[in-house]
C-alpha positions, 0 to 999 in steps of 0.5 A: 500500500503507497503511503501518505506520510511525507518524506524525510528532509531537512527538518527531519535532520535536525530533529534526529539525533546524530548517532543515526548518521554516525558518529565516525569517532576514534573514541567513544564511552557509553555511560550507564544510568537509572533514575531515582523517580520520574521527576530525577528522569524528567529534570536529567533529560531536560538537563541533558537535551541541550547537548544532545546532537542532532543529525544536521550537525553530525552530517555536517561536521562529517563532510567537512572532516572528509573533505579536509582529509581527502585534499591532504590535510590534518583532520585533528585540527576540527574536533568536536564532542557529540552526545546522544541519549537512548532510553530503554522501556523500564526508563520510559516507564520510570518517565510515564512516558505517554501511550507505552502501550502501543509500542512493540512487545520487542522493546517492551519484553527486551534483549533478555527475554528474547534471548531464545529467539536471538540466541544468546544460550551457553556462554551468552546466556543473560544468566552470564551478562556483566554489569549493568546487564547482570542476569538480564537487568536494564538501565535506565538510560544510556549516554553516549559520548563520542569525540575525537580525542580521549580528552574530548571524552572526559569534558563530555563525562564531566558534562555528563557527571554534573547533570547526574549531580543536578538530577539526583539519576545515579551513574551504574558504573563503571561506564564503558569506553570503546575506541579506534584500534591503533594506527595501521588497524584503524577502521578493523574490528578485533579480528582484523577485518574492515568493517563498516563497509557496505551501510546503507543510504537512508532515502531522503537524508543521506547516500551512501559514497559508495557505488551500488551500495543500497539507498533504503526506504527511511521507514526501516530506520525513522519512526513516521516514514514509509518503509520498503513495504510502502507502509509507515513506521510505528503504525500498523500495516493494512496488509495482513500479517504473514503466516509461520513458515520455515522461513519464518515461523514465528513472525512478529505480531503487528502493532495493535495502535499507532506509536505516540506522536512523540516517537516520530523521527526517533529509532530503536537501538540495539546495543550488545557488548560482543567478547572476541576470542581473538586467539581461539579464531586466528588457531581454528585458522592456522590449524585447518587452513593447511589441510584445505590447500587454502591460506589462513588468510584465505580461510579468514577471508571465507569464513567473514566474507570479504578479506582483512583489507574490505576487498571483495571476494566476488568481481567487481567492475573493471577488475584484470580478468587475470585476479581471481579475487576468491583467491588472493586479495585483489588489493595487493594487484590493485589498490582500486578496488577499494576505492567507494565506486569499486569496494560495495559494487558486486552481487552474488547472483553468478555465485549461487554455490557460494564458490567465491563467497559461501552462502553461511559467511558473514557478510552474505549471511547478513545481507544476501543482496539481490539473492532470491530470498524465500516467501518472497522476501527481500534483504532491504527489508531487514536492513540496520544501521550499525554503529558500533566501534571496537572495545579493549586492548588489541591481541597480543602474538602467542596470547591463547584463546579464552577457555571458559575465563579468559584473563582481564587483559584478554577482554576485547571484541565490539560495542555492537550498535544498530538502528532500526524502525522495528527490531524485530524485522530488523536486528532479530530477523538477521540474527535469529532467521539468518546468522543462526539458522543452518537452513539458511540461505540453503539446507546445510550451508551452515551457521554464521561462523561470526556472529551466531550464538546458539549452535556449539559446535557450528557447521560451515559448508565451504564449497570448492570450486571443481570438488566436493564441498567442506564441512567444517566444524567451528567453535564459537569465538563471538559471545554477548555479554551484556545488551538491551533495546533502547530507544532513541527519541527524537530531539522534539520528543525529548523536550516531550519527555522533560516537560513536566520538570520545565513546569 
């Protein structure tokens, strides 16, 4: 059904907070917060909105940064210091906030109680989780500050220190600090990969850089837009809901009311504490590789999807016909093809055996592209925004993988972080439905050998050009450790939502 609402635009822009765009800080620390009552939360966000960030200035400052390093200049010399708010349910409720009841059981149940249908069994159980998160628990509230140095970050702690003060809301310490990986490694998650490649465009607010990447429907990622579907965003669809099938047996009930007012151009947010097993993956490499003909970088490259440098496994325009990107990482030919119009431009559709790309790797998993996709289902329908950034102290040569308690200085992986309209169609369908389905894209191919949760041992089927496919039996090296569903309020609902302390 074609919707009525209107399309994003600059206004909107101004009234989302920045953290949708992207921060792209080489620091950032997440400050865990509960309130003492409902008046401590309305006067600590009515404090708090004044520095919150929107989208407009975020943008800005990214294009400006961008254009200042690509003519060769020092980006340290422009900085800044942003800060955005999420509030879980229990915060929301904590605020009387109005009309709770029309927002989604996803978000009202939260990460905990969905840990099941997500995975989080074993080693990821909540029964496992570290403060804040123990035994499933939520904060009130999280804030985020982003800046570009370490000093940055502690002026915006202060800032944050003394509206704690004011409030009488009350910091669950300690807080937690993500960051950049050092120089040579910056822009890679723990395990060695570039990340962050292939985000999508948001239609009508931002477009991605790089060629062929996917601009999508604002509806998947803003309250009170059309989505892929042609449906609004935290109304409920005309269309009648889906039936269980295998693909999807349990597909999420729809909304019952229209989300309140207040909630348009906000976000839900996804946040989970990911622990990496550095040791225990680069092992499984370096062990099974040899038997394989393949490198250990070849097998790493296999099992994420893409090799260490971002570059594709599949072909992309104008690459030598002489490269056999599935092989070697085309990069080392040609630096070209990590450029933006190169480095997001393929899809999988001459690689339907996974040859190049196996159907169960990472990044296939979580975005199947322009695959054919069961019930007539569609990858732009479950697309998030991720804005995580890396956590702990980078893997040191010879340090052995965890083993059920892994050592304080061995703690390290991603503060996960993503955006989206719905969780459930969002973030729970690509974990649940994908990464932790074996069946998924085809009978046998396997789990997601990085991020799935709820298989141990997993299987990942490697096909091999010319022979018999591989089965390989994997350990789990990703685990969650703490996590909820938050949401991200507009800045007009923040004002909403602190107005009773302004009376």
């Amino acid at each position: 059904m074609a919707s009525t609402a209107g399309s994003p635009n600059a206004e909107t822009l101004r009234d989302v907070q920045g953290g949708l765009i992207g921060f792209n800080k080489d620091f950032q620390r997440l400050v865990f917060v509960n309130f003492a009552d409902k008046a401590s939360g309305e006067y600590f966000v009515r404090l708090l909105r004044p520095f919150v960030v929107n989208g407009e200035r975020v943008l800005e400052f990214n294009r400006l940064y961008k254009g200042i390093t690509s003519d060769g200049l020092p980006g340290h010399d422009i900085q800044s210091i942003w800060i955005n708010l999420w509030l879980s349910f229990p915060g929301l409720q904590m605020l009387d906030a109005p009309s709770l009841d029309a927002f989604p059981e996803d978000f009202k149940q939260g990460m905990a109680a969905r840990a099941s249908l997500i995975g989080d069994q074993g080693r990821s159980a909540p029964d496992r989780w570290q403060s804040p998160f123990e035994n499933g628990a939520l904060p009130h509230a999280i804030v985020v500050i982003a800046a570009d140095t370490n000093a940055g970050i502690g002026q915006g702690y202060a800032d944050v220190a003394g509206i704690l003060s004011a409030s009488g809301a009350s910091e669950l310490l300690p807080p937690q600090d993500g960051h950049t990986r050092p120089l040579g490694f910056r822009g890679r998650e723990q395990f060695g990969f570039k990340d962050g490649i292939s985000q999508p465009g948001i239609k009508g607010l931002t477009v991605s850089s790089k060629s062929k990447t996917d601009v999508v429907a604002a509806g998947e990622f803003l309250i009170g837009y059309p989505n892929e579907d042609g449906d609004v965003s935290g109304q409920p669809s005309p269309t009648p809901p889906p039936q269980p099938t295998p693909y999807n047996p349990t597909p999420p009930p729809p909304l019952q009311a229209q989300l309140p007012g207040w909630a348009t151009n906000g976000t839900f947010v996804v946040y989970r504490r990911l622990q990496q097993d550095v040791g225990a993956f680069i092992k499984f490499k370096q062990e099974r590789a040899g038997a394989l003909n393949l490198t250990p970088d070849t097998l790493g490259a296999k099992l994420l999807g893409r090799w260490p440098s971002g570059a594709p496994m599949e072909h992309v325009p104008g690459e030598g016909k002489d490269i056999d990107p599935a092989q070697s990482d085309p990069s080392e030919h040609d630096q070209a093809v990590l450029n933006d119009d190169h480095i997001n431009n393929f899809n999988y559709d001459e690689d339907h055996d996974g040859t190049n790309v196996p159907r169960a790797a990472h990044v296939r998993k979580s975005n199947p592209r322009s695959i054919q996709l069961p019930d007539g289902d569609r990858s732009n329908r479950h697309r998030i925004l991720r804005r995580g950034i890396p956590y702990g102290d980078d893997f040191v040569e010879g340090e052995p993988p965890y083993g059920e308690q892994p050592q304080p200085a061995q703690d390290r992986g991603l503060l996960f972080v993503c955006f989206q309209a719905s969780i459930a169609r969002g973030f729970e369908f690509v974990q649940g439905r994908w990464a932790n389905a074996p069946g998924f894209q085809e009978p046998g191919d396997g789990e997601d050998p990085i991020i799935s949760q709820d298989n141990d041992p997993r299987v990942f089927r490697l096909p091999r050009a010319g022979a018999t496919a591989t089965e390989l039996s994997i350990a789990q090296w990703v685990f969650t450790m703490g996590g909820g569903y938050f949401f991200a309020p507009s800045l007009t609902g923040l004002r909403v939502l602190s107005v009773a302390a302004a009376g």
